[in-house]
Backbone as CSV, one residue per row, in Angstrom:
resi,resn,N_x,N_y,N_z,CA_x,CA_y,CA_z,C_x,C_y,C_z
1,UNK,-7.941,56.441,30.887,-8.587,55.982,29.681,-9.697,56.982,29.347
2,UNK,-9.404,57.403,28.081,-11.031,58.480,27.854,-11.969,57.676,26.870
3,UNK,-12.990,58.520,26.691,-13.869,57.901,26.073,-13.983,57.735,24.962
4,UNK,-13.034,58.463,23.907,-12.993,58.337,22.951,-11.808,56.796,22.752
5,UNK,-10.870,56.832,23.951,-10.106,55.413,23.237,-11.196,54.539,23.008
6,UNK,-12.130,54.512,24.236,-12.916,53.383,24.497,-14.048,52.910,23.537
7,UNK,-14.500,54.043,22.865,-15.308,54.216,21.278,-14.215,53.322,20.544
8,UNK,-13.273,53.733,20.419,-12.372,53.771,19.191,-11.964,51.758,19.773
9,UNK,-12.054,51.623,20.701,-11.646,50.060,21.328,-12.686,49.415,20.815
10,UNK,-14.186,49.483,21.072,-15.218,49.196,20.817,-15.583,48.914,19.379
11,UNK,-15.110,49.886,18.289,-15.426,49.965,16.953,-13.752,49.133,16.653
12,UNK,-13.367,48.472,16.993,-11.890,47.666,16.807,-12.865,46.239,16.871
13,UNK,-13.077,46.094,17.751,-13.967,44.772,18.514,-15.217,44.933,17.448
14,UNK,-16.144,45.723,17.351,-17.095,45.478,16.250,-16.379,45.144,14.633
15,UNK,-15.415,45.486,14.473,-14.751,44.806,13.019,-14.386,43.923,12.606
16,UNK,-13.657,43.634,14.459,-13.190,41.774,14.410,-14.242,40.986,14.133
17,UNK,-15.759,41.177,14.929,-16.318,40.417,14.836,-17.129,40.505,13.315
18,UNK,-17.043,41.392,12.997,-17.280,41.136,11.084,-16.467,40.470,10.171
19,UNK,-15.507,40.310,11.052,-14.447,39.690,9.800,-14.066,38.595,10.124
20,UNK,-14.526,38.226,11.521,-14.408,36.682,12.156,-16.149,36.043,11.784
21,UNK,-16.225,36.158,11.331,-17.462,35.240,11.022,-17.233,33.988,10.129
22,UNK,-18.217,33.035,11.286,-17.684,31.862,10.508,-19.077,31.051,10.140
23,UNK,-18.706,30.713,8.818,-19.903,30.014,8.470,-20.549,28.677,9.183
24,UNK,-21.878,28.463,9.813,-22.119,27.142,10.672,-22.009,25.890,9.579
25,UNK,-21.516,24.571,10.257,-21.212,23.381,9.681,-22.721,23.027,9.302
26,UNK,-22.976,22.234,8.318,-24.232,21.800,8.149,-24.225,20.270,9.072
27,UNK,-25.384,20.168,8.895,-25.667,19.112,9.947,-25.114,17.919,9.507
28,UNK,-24.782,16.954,10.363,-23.955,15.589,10.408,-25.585,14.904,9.711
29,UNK,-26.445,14.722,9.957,-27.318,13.748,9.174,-28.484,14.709,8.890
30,UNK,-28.610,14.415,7.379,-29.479,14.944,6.569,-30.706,14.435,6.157
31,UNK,-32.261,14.400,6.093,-33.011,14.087,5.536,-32.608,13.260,4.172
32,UNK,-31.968,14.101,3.744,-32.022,13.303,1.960,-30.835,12.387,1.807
33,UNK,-29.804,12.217,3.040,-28.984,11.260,3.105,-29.566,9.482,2.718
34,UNK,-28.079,9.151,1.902,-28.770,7.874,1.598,-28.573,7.267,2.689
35,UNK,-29.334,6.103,2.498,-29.230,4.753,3.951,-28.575,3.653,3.325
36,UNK,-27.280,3.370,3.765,-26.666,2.200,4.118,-26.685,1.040,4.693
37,UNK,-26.637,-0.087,4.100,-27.061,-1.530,4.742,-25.828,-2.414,4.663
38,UNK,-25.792,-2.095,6.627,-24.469,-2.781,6.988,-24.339,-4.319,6.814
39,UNK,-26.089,-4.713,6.959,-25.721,-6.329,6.997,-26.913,-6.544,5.963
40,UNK,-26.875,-7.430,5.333,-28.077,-8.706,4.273,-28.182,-9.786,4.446
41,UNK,-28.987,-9.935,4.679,-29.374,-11.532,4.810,-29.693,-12.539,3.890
42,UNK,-28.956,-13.196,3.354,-29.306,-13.702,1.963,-29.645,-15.757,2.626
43,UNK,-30.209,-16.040,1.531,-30.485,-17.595,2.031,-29.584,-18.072,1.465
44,UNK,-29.022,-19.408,1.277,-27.821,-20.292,1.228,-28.740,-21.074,-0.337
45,UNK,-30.002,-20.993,-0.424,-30.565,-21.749,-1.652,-30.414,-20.469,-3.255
46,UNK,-30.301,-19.488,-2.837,-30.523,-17.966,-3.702,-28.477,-17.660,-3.897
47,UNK,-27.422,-18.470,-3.282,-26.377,-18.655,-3.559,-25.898,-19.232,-4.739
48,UNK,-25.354,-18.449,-5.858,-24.760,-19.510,-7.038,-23.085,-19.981,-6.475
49,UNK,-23.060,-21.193,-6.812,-22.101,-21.892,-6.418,-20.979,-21.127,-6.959
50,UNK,-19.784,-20.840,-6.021,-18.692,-19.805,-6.521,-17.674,-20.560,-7.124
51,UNK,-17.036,-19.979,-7.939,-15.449,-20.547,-8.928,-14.664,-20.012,-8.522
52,UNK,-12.879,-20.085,-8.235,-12.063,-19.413,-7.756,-11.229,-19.733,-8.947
53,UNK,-10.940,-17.985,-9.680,-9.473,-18.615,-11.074,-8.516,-18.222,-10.556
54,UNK,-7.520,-18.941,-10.980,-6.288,-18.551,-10.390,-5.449,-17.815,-11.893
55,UNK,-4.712,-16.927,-11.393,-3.911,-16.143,-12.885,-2.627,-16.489,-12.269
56,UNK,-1.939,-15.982,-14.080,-0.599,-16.969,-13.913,0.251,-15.612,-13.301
57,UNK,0.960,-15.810,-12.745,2.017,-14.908,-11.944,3.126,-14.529,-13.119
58,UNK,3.195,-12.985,-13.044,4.084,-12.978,-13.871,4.168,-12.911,-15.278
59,UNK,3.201,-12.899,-15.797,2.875,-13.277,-17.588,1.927,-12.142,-17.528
């Protein structure tokens, strides 16, 4: 092996790694991410009494 392959191996390997570059993922949780509310607690008096309609099938 001479030294010039080994230049010439070296400047192979410095190109890959220019052309393998990969952009980093941004982060999984962000400051300005909104916040989600899995549960609410509502009172049973602040409930309006619910209606269920039924539609006609078919029409």
């Amino acid at each position: 092996m001479t030294f010039t392959f080994f230049l010439n191996v070296l400047n192979a390997l410095q190109r890959l790694m220019k052309y393998v570059v990969v952009p980093r993922e941004a982060a999984y949780d962000m400051p300005t991410d909104y916040s989600v509310r899995k549960q609410v607690r509502v009172d049973r008096a602040e409930i309006v009494r619910l209606q269920m309609k039924q539609a006609l099938v078919g029409k």
